[in-house]
NUGUVO-933901 format. One record per residue (C-alpha): residue number from 1; residue in one letter; x, y, z. Coordinates in Angstrom, 3 decimals, decimal comma, always signed. Example, Ala and Ser with C-alpha at 12.3 -4.5 7.8 and 13.67 -1.06 7.14 Angstrom:
% residues 2
<rec num="1" residuo="a" c1="+12,300" c2="-4,500" c3="+7,800"/>
<rec num="2" residuo="s" c1="+13,670" c2="-1,060" c3="+7,140"/>
//
This chain:
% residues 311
<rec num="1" residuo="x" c1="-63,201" c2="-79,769" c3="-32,717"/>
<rec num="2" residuo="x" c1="-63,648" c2="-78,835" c3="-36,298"/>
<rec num="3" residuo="x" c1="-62,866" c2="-75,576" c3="-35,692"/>
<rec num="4" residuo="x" c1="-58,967" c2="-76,266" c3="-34,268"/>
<rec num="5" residuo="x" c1="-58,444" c2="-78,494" c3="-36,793"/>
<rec num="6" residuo="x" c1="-59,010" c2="-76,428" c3="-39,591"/>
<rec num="7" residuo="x" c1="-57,231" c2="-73,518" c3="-37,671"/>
<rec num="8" residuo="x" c1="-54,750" c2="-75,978" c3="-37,458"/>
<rec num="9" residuo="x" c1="-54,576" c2="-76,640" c3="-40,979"/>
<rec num="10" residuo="x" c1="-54,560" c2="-73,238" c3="-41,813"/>
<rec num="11" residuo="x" c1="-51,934" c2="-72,303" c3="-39,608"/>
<rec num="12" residuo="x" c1="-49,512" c2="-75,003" c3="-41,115"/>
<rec num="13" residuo="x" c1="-50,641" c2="-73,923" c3="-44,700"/>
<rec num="14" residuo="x" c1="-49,557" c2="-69,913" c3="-43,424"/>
<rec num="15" residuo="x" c1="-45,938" c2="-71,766" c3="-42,823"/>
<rec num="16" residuo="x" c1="-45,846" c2="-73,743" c3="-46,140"/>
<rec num="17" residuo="x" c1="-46,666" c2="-70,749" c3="-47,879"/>
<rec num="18" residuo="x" c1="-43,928" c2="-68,003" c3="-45,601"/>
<rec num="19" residuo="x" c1="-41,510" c2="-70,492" c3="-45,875"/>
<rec num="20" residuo="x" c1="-41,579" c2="-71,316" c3="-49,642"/>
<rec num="21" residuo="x" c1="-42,765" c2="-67,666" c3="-50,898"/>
<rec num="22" residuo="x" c1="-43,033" c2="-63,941" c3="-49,874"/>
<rec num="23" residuo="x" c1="-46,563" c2="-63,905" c3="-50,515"/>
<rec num="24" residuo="x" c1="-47,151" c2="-62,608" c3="-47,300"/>
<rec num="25" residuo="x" c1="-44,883" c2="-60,283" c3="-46,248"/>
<rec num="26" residuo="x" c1="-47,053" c2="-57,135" c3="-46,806"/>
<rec num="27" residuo="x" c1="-49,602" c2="-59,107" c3="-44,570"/>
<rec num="28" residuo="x" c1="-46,739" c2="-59,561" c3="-42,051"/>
<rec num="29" residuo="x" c1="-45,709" c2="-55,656" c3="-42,113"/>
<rec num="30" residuo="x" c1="-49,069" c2="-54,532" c3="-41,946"/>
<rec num="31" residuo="x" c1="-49,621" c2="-56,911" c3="-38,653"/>
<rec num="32" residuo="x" c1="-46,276" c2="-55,146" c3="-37,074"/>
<rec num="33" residuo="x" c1="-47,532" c2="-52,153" c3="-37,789"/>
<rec num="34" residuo="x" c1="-50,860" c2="-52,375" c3="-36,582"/>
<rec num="35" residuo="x" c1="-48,834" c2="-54,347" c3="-33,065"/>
<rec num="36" residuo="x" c1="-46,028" c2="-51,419" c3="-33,065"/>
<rec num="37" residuo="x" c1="-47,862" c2="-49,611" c3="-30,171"/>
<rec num="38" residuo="x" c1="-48,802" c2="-52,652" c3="-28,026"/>
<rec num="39" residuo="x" c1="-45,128" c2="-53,163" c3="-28,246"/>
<rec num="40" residuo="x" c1="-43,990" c2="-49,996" c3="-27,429"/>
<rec num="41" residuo="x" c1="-46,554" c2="-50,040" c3="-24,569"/>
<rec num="42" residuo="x" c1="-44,769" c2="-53,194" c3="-23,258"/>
<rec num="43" residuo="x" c1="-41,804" c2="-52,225" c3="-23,604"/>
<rec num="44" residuo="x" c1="-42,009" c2="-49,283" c3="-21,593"/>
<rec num="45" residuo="x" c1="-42,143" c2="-50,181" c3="-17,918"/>
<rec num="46" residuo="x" c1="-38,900" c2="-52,134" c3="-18,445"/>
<rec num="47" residuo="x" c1="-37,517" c2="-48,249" c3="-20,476"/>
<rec num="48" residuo="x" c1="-38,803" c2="-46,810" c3="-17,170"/>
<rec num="49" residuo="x" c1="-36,836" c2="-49,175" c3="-15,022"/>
<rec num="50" residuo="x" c1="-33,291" c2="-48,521" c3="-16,743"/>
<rec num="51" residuo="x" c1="-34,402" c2="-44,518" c3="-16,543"/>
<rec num="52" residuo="x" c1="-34,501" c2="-44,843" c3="-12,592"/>
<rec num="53" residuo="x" c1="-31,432" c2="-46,754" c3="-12,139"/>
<rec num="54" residuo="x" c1="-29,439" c2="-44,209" c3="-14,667"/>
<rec num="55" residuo="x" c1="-30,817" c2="-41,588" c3="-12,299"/>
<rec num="56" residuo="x" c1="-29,439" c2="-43,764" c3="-9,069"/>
<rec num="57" residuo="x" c1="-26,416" c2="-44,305" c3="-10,886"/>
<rec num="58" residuo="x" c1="-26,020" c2="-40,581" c3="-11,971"/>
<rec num="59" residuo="x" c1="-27,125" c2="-39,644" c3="-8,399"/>
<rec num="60" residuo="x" c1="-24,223" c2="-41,823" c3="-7,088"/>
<rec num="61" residuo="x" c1="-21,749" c2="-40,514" c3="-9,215"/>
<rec num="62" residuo="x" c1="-22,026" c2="-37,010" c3="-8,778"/>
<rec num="63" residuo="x" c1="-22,391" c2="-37,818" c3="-5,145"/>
<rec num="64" residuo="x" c1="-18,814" c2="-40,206" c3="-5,499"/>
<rec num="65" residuo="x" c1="-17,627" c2="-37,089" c3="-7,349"/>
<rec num="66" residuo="x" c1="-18,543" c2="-34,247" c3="-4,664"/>
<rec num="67" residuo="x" c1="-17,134" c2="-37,018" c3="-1,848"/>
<rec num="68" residuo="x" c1="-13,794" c2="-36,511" c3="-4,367"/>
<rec num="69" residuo="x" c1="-13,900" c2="-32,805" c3="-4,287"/>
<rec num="70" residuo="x" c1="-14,257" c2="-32,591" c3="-0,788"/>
<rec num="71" residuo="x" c1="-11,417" c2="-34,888" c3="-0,587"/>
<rec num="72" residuo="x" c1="-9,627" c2="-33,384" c3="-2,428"/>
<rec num="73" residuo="x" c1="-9,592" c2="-29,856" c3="-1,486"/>
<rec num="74" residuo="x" c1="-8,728" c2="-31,017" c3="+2,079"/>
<rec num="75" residuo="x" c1="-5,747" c2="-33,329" c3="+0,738"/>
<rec num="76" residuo="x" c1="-4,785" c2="-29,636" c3="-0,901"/>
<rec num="77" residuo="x" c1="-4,845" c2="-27,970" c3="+2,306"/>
<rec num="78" residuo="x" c1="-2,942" c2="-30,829" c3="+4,105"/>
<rec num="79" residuo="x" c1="-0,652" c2="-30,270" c3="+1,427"/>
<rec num="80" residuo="x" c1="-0,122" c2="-26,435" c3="+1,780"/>
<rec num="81" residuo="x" c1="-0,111" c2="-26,722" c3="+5,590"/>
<rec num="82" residuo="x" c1="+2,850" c2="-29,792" c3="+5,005"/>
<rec num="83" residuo="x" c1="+4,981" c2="-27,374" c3="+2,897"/>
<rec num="84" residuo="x" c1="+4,352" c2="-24,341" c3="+5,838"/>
<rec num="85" residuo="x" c1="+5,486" c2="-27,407" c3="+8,581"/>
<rec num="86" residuo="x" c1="+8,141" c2="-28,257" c3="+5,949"/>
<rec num="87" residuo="x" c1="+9,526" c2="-24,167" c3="+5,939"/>
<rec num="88" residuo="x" c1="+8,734" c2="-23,795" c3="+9,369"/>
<rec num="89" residuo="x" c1="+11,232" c2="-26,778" c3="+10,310"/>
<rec num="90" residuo="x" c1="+13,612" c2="-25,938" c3="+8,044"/>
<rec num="91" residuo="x" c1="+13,707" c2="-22,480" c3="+10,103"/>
<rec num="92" residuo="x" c1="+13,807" c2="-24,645" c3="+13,323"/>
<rec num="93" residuo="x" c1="+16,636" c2="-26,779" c3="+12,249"/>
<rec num="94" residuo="x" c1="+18,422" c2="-24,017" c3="+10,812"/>
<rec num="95" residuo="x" c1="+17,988" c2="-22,121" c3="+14,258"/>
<rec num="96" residuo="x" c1="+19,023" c2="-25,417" c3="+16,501"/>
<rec num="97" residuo="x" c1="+21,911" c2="-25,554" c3="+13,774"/>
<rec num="98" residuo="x" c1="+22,983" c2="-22,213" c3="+14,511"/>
<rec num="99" residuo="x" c1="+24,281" c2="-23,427" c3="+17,837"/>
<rec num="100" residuo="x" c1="+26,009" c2="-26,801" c3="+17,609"/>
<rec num="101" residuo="x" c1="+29,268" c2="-25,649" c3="+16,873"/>
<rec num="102" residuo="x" c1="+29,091" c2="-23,405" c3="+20,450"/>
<rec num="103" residuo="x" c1="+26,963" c2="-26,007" c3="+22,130"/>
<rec num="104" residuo="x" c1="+24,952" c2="-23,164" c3="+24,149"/>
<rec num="105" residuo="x" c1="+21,554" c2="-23,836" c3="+26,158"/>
<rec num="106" residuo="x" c1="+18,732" c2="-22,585" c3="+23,722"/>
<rec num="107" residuo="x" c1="+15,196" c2="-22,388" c3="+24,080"/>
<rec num="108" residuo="x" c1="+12,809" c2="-22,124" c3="+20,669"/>
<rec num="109" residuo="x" c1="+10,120" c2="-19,118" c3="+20,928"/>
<rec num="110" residuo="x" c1="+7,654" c2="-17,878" c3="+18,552"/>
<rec num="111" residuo="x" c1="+7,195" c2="-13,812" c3="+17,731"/>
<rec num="112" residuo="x" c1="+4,188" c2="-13,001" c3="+18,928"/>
<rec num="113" residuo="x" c1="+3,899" c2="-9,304" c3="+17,948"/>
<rec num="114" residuo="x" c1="+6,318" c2="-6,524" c3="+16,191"/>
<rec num="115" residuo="x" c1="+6,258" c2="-2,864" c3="+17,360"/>
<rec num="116" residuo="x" c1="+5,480" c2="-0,595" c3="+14,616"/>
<rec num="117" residuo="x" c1="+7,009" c2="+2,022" c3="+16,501"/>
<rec num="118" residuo="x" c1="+9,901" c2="+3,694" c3="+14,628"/>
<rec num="119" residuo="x" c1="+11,729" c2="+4,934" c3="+17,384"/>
<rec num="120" residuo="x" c1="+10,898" c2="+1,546" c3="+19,595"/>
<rec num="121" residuo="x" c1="+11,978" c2="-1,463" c3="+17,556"/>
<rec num="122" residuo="x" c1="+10,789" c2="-4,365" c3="+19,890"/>
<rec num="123" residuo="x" c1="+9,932" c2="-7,981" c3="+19,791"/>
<rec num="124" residuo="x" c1="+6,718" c2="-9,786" c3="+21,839"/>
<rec num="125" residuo="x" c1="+7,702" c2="-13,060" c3="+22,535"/>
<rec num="126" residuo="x" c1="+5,664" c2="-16,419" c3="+24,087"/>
<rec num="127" residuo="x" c1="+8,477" c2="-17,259" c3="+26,687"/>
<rec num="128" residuo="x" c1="+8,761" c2="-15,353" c3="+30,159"/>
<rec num="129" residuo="x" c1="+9,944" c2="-16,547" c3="+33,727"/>
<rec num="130" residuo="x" c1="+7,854" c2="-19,429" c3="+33,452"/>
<rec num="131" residuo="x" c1="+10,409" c2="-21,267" c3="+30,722"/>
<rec num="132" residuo="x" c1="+13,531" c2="-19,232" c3="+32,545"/>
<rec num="133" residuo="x" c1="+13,541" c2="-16,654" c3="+30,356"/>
<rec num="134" residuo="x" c1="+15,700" c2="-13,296" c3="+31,962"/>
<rec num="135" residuo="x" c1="+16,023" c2="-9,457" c3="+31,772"/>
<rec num="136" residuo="x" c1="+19,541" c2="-9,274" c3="+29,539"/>
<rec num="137" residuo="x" c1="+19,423" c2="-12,513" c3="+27,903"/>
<rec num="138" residuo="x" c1="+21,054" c2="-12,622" c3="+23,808"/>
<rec num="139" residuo="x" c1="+17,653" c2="-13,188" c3="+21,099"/>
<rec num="140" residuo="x" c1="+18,935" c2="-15,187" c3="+17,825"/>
<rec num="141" residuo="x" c1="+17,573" c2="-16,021" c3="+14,869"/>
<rec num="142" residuo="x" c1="+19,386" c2="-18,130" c3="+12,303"/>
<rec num="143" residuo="x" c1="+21,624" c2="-15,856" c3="+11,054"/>
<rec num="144" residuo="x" c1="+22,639" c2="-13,610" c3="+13,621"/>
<rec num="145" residuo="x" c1="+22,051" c2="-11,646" c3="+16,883"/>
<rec num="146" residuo="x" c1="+18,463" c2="-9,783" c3="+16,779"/>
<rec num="147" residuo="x" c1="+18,837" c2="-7,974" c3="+20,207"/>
<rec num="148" residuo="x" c1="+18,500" c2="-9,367" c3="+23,891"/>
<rec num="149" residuo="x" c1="+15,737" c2="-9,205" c3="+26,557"/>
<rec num="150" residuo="x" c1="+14,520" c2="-5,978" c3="+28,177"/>
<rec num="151" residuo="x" c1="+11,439" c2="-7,128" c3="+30,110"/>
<rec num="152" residuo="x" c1="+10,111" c2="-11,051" c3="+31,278"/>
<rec num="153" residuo="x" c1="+6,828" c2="-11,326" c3="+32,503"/>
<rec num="154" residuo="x" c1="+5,289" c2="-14,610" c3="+33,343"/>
<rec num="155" residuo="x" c1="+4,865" c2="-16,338" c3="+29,906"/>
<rec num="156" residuo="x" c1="+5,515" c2="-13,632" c3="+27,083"/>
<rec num="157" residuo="x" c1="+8,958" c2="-11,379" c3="+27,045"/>
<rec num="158" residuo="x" c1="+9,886" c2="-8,343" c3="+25,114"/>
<rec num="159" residuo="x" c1="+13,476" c2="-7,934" c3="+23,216"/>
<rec num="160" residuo="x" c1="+15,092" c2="-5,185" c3="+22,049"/>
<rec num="161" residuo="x" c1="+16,278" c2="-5,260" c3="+18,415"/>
<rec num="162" residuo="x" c1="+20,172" c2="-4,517" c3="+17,752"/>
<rec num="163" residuo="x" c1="+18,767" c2="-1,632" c3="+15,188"/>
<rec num="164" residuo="x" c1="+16,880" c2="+0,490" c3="+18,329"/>
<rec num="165" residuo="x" c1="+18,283" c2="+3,387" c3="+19,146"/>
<rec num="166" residuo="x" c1="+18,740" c2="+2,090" c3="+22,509"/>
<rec num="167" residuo="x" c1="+20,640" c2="-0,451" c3="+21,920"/>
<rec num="168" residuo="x" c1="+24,486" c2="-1,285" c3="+22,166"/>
<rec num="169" residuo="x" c1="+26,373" c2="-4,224" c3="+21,644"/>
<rec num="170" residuo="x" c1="+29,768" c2="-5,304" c3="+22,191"/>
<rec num="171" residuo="x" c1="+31,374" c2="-6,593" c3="+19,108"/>
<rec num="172" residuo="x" c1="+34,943" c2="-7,548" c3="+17,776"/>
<rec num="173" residuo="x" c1="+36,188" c2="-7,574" c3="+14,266"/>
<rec num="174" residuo="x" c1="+36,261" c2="-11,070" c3="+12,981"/>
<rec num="175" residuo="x" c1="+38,949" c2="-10,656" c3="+10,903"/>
<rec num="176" residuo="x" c1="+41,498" c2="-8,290" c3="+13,380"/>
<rec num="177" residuo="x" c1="+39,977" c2="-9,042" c3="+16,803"/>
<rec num="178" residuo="x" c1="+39,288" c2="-5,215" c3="+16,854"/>
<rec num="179" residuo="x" c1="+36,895" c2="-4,529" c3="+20,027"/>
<rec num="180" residuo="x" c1="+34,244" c2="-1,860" c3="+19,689"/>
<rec num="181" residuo="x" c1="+30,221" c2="-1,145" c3="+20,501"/>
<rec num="182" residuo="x" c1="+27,597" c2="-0,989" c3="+17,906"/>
<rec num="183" residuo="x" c1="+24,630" c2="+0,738" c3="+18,319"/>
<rec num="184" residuo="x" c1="+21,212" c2="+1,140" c3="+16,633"/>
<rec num="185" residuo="x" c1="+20,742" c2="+3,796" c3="+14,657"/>
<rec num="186" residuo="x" c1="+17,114" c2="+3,438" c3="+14,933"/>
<rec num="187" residuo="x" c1="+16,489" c2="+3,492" c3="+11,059"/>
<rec num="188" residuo="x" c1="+15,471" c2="-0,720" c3="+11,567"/>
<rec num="189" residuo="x" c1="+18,284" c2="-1,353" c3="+8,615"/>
<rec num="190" residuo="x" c1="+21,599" c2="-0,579" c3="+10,232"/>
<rec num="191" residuo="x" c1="+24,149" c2="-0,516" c3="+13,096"/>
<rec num="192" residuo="x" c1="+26,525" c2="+2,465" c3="+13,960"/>
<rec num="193" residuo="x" c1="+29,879" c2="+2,260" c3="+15,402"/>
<rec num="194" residuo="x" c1="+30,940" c2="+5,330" c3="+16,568"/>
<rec num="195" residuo="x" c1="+33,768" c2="+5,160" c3="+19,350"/>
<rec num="196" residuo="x" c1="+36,520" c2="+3,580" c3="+16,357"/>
<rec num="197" residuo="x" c1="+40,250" c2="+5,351" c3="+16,173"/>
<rec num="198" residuo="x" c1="+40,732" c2="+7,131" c3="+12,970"/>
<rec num="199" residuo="x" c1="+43,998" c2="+4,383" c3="+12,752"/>
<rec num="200" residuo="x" c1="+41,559" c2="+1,542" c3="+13,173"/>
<rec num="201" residuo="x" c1="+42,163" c2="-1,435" c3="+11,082"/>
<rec num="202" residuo="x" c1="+39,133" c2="-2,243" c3="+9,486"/>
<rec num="203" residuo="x" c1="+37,262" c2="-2,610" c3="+6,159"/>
<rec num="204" residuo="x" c1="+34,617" c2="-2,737" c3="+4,421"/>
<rec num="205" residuo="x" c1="+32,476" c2="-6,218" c3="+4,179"/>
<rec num="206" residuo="x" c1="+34,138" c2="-7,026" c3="+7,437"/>
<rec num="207" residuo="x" c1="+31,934" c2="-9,373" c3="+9,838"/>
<rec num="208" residuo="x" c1="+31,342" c2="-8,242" c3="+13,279"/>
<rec num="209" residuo="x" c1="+30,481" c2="-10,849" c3="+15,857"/>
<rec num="210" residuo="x" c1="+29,579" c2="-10,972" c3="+19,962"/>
<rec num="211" residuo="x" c1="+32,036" c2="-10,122" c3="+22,182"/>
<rec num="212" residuo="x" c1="+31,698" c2="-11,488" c3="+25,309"/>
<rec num="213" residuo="x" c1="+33,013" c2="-8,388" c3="+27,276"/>
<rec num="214" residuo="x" c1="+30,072" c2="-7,292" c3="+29,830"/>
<rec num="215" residuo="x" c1="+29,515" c2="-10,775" c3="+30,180"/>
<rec num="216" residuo="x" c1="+25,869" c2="-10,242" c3="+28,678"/>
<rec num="217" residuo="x" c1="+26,138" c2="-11,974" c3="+25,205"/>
<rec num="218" residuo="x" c1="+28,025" c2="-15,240" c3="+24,634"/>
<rec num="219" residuo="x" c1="+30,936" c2="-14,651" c3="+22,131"/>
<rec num="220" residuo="x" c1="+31,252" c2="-15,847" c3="+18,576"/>
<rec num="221" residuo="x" c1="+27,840" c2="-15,221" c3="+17,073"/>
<rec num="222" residuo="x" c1="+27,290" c2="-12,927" c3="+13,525"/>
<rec num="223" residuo="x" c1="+25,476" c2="-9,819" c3="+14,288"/>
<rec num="224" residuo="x" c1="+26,455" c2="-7,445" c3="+11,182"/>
<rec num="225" residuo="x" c1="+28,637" c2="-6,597" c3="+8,519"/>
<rec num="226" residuo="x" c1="+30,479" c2="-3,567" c3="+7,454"/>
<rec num="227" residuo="x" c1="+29,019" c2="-1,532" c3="+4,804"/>
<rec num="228" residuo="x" c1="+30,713" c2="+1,814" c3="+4,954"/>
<rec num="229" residuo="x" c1="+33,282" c2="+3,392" c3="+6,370"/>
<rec num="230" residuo="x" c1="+33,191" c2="+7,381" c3="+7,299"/>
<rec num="231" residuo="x" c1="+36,169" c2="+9,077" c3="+8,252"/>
<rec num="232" residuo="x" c1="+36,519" c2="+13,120" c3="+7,878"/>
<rec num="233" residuo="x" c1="+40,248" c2="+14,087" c3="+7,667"/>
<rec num="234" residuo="x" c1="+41,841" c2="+15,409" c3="+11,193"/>
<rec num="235" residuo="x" c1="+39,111" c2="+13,419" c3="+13,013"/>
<rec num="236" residuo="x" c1="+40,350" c2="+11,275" c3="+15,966"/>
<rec num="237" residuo="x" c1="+37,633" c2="+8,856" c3="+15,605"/>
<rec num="238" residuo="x" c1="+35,965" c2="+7,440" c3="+12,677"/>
<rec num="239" residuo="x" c1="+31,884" c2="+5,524" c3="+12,000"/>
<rec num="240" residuo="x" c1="+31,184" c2="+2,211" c3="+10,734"/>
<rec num="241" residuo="x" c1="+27,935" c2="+1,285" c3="+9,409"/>
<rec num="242" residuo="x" c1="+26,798" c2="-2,139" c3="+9,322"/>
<rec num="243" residuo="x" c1="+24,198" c2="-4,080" c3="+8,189"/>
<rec num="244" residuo="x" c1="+22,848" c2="-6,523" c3="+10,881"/>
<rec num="245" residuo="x" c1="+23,403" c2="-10,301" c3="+9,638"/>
<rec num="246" residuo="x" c1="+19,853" c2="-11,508" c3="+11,027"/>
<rec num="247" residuo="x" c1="+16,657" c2="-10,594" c3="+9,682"/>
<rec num="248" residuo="x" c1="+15,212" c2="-8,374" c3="+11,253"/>
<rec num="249" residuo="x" c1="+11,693" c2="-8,078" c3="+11,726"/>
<rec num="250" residuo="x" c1="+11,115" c2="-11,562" c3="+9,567"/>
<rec num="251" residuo="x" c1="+11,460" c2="-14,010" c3="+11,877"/>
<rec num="252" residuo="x" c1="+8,973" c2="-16,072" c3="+13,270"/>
<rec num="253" residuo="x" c1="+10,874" c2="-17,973" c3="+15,561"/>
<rec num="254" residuo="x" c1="+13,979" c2="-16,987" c3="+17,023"/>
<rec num="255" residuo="x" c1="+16,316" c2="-18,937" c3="+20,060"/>
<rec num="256" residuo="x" c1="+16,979" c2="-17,268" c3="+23,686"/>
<rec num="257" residuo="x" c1="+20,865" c2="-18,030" c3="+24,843"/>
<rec num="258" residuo="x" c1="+21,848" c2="-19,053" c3="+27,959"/>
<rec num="259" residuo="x" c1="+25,460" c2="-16,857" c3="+28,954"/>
<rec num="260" residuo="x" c1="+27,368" c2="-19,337" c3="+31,441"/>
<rec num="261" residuo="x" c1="+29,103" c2="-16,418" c3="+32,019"/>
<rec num="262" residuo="x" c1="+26,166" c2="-13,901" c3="+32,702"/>
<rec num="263" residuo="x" c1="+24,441" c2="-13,338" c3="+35,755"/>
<rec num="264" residuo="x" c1="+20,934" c2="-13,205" c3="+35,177"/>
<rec num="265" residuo="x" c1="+19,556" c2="-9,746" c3="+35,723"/>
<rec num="266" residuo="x" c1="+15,788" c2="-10,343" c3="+38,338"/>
<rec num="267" residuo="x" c1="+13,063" c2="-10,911" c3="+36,110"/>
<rec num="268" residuo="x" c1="+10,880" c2="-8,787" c3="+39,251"/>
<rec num="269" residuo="x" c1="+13,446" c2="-5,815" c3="+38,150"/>
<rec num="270" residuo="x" c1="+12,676" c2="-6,487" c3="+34,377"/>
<rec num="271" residuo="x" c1="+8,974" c2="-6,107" c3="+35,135"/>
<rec num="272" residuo="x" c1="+9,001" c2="-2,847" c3="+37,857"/>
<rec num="273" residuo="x" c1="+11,700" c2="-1,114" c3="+35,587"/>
<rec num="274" residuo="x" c1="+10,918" c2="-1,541" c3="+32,442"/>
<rec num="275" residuo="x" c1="+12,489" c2="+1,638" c3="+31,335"/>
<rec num="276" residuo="x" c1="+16,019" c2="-0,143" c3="+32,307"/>
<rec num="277" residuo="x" c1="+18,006" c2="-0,055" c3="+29,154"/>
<rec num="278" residuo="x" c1="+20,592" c2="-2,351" c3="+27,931"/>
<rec num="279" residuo="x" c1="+24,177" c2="-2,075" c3="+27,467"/>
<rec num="280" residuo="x" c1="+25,136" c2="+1,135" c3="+25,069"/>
<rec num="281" residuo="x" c1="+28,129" c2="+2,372" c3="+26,038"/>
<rec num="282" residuo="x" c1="+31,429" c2="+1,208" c3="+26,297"/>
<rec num="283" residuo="x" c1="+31,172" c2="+1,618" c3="+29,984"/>
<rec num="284" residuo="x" c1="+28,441" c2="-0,703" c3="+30,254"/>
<rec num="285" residuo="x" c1="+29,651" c2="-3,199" c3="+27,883"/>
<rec num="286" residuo="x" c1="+32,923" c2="-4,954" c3="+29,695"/>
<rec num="287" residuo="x" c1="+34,260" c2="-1,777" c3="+31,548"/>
<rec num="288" residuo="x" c1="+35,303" c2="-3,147" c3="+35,301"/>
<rec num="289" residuo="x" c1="+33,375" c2="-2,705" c3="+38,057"/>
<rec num="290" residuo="x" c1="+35,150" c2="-1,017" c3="+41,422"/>
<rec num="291" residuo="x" c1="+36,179" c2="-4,188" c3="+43,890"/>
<rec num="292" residuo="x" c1="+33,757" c2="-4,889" c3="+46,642"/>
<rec num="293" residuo="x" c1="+34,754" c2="-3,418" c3="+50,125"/>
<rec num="294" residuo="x" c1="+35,550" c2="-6,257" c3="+52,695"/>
<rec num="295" residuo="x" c1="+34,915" c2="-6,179" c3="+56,486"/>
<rec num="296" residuo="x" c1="+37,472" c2="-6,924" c3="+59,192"/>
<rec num="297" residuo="x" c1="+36,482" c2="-10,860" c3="+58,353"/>
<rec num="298" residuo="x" c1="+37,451" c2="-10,564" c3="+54,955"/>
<rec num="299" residuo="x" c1="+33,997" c2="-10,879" c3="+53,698"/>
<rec num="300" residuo="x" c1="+32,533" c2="-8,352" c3="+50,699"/>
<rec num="301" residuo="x" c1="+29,191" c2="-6,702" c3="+51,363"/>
<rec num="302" residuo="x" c1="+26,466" c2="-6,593" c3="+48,527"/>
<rec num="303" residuo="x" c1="+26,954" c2="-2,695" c3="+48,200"/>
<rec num="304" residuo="x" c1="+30,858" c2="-2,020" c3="+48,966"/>
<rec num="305" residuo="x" c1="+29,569" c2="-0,939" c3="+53,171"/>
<rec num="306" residuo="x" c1="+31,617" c2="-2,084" c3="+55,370"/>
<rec num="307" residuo="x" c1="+29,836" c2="-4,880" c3="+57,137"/>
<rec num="308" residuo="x" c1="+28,279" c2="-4,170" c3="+60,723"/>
<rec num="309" residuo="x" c1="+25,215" c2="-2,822" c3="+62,359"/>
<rec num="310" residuo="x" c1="+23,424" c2="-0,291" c3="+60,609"/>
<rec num="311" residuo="x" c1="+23,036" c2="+3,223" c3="+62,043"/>
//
């Protein structure tokens, strides 16, 4: 009992003393001193505690900021593959556009291939007999005429481009009505045509579009446009060249026309002959055919026989 009092006592005579003078402040700094490492000690597991949860924290965040990588290299992509959809449906409009003012039956088709051949300048295409596609039938991109259809199989077709040697086309002179064939001149850059009149009225820059003689391509569309004119003096006839107005070999869609007018060659014909060539002469393009023979009934045979029993 004696012993808390006077502790007591002493312990309020420690205050008196602090409070009124700084006789013991080197005691005091010598205690904290001599405490400094049971302090640190203490403090530690609580220094620990805020160490882990940094790490968490720091664990989450670069976790939050992969997450945002990831996201956004994929909103990226999205973004490149919306501008490709964007160009890609500007082609598509600009294709569908190309034939509202004729209103014709189109169907869309992609390019599946190119030939590399130089001296066989084709098109593989994903449509065939399946989606009505024919042997004859006009290929458009948005610009212009690119060729027509030379063999259908069942769900991919093959065009001939205007620029193949093998190729003819009828056109007419936009600006005169003149009426002529164009041909490839299997250089992939440029039409020739070489049946015109040394008097023949036209120029260069002149556009040349379908003619519907043949009955093979619908009339009205762009296919090229004169670049040069050759004419040797005391010639009868005289050669064009023209560049074609669609692009080709650059397009990755392109339409198939439906001719009212055009009787659809047999897709069975397209695929056993497919060394059947399309119109290149002026013979083939609109020249008339001899009238069909008739029997006694009046009626015409397929081949111009005279109807009856066969031999």
């Amino acid at each position: 009992m004696r012993r808390a009092l006077a502790l007591i006592v002493l312990s309020i005579a420690v205050l008196v003393v602090d409070l009124r003078t700084d006789a013991l402040d080197p005691l005091r700094s010598s205690i904290m001193r001599a405490a400094y490492p049971l302090l640190w000690v203490a403090e530690q597991p609580a220094h620990t505690h805020r160490f882990f949860e940094f790490l968490a924290l720091r664990a989450d965040e670069l976790d939050a900021y992969e997450q945002l990588q990831r996201t956004h290299l994929r909103l990226l992509g999205r973004v490149q593959r919306i501008e490709a959809l964007e160009a890609e449906n500007r082609r598509l409009r600009a294709l569908l556009s190309s034939t509202d003012v004729l209103e014709a039956r189109a169907l869309v088709a992609e390019v599946l291939a190119a030939s590399q051949d130089p001296y066989q300048q084709r098109l593989t295409l994903n449509r065939g007999s399946l989606h009505g596609v024919y042997r004859g039938q006009a290929v458009i991109d948005a610009r212009g005429v690119l060729g027509q259809i030379v063999q259908v199989h069942r769900q991919t077709a093959s065009a001939l481009l205007i620029t193949d040697p093998d190729h003819g086309i009828p056109v007419e002179v936009n600006r005169t009505g003149l009426q002529t064939i164009a041909v490839g001149r299997g250089d992939g850059q440029a039409l020739s045509l070489p049946y015109l009149p040394g008097n023949a009225d036209i120029q260069v820059d002149d556009l040349l579009v379908s003619s519907s003689l043949g009955g093979r391509f619908p009339s009205g569309y762009p296919v090229a446009r004169v670049l040069e004119l050759r004419y040797e003096p005391g010639d009868s006839f005289m050669e064009a060249i023209a560049l074609p107005e669609a692009r080709v070999n650059q397009s990755r869609q392109v339409l198939l026309l439906w001719n009212d007018d055009a009787r659809p060659a047999s897709n069975d014909d397209a695929t056993t002959n497919p060394s059947t060539k399309p119109v290149n002469s002026a013979e083939d393009a609109g020249a008339p055919a001899p009238p069909p023979a008739e029997n006694a009934s009046g009626d015409a045979t397929e081949d111009g026989a005279p109807a009856g029993d066969s031999p």
